[in-house]
C-alpha positions in Angstrom: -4.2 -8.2 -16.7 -4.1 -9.1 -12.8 -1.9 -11.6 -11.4 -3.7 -13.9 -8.2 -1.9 -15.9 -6.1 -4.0 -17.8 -3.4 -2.8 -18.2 0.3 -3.9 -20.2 3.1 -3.6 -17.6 5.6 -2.9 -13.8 6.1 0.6 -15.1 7.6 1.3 -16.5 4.2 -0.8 -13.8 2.5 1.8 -11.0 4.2 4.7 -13.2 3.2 3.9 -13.6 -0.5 2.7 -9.6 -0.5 6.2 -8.6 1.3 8.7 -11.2 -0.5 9.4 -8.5 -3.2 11.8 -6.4 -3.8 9.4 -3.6 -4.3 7.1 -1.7 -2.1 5.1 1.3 -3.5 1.4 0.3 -2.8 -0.6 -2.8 -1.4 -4.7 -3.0 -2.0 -6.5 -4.9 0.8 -10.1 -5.7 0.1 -11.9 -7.4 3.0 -15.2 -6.9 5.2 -12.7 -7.1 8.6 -11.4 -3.8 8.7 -9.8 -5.3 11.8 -8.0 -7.8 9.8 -7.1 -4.5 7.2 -5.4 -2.4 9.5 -3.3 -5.5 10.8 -2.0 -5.7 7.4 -1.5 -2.3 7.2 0.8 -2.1 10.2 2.9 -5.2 8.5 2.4 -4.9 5.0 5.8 -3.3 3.7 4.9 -0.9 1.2 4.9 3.2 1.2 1.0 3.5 0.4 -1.8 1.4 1.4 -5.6 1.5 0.5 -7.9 -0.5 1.8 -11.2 -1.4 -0.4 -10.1 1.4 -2.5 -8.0 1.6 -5.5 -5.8 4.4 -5.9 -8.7 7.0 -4.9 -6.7 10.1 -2.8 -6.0 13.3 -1.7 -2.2 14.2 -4.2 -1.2 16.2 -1.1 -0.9 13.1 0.9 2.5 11.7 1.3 3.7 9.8 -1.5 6.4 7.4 -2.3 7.5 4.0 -2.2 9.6 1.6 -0.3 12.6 -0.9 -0.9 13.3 -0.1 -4.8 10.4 1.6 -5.4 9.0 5.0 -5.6 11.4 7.4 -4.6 12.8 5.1 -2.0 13.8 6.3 1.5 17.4 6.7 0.5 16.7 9.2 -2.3 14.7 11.7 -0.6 15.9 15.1 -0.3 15.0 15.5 3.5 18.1 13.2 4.9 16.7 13.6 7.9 14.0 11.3 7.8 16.5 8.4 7.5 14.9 6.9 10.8 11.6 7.7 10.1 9.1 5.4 8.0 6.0 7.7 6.8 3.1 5.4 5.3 -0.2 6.8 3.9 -3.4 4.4 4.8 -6.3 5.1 2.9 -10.0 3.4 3.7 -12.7 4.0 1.2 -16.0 3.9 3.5 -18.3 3.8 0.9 -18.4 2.9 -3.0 -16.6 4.6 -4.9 -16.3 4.7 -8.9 -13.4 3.2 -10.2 -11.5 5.9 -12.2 -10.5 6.1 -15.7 -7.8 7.3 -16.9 -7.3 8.4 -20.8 -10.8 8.8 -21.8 
């Protein structure tokens, strides 16, 4: 099942993706890799990939944001309490979509 909601603009796009109390991963497909990486920068979630679908590296930083993930607040390393690690991934060719239990 996928769930679409249409927008008007990436203002309103960012808004709809953000107004959530969750913040694991966002998808971005587009041709404007300009217009990608400014949603990266305001996009609030804790992985990103952009015209790509979950395809990475599993030593790559991973977690969530906001009640997701492992959240900031649970991490072990206290220390990073003022810093805000993201992971952006950009697929720069096809790539096969995976599938998992088969």
């Amino acid at each position: 099942m996928l769930g679409i909601t249409p927008f008007d603009s990436d203002t309103e796009a960012l808004r709809l993706a953000n107004d959530t109390r969750y913040g694991l991963a966002a998808y971005v497909w587009t041709s404007d890799l300009r217009r990608a990486h400014h949603f990266g920068q305001h996009v609030e979630s804790g992985m990103l990939w952009i015209n790509s679908q979950n395809v990475r590296d599993l030593r790559t930083p991973f977690g969530g944001i906001k009640e997701s993930g492992v959240g900031p607040g649970r991490r072990p390393a206290q220390y990073r309490f003022l810093q805000r690690s993201r992971i952006v991934h950009v697929a720069l060719k096809s790539l096969p979509v995976p599938r998992f239990g088969r």
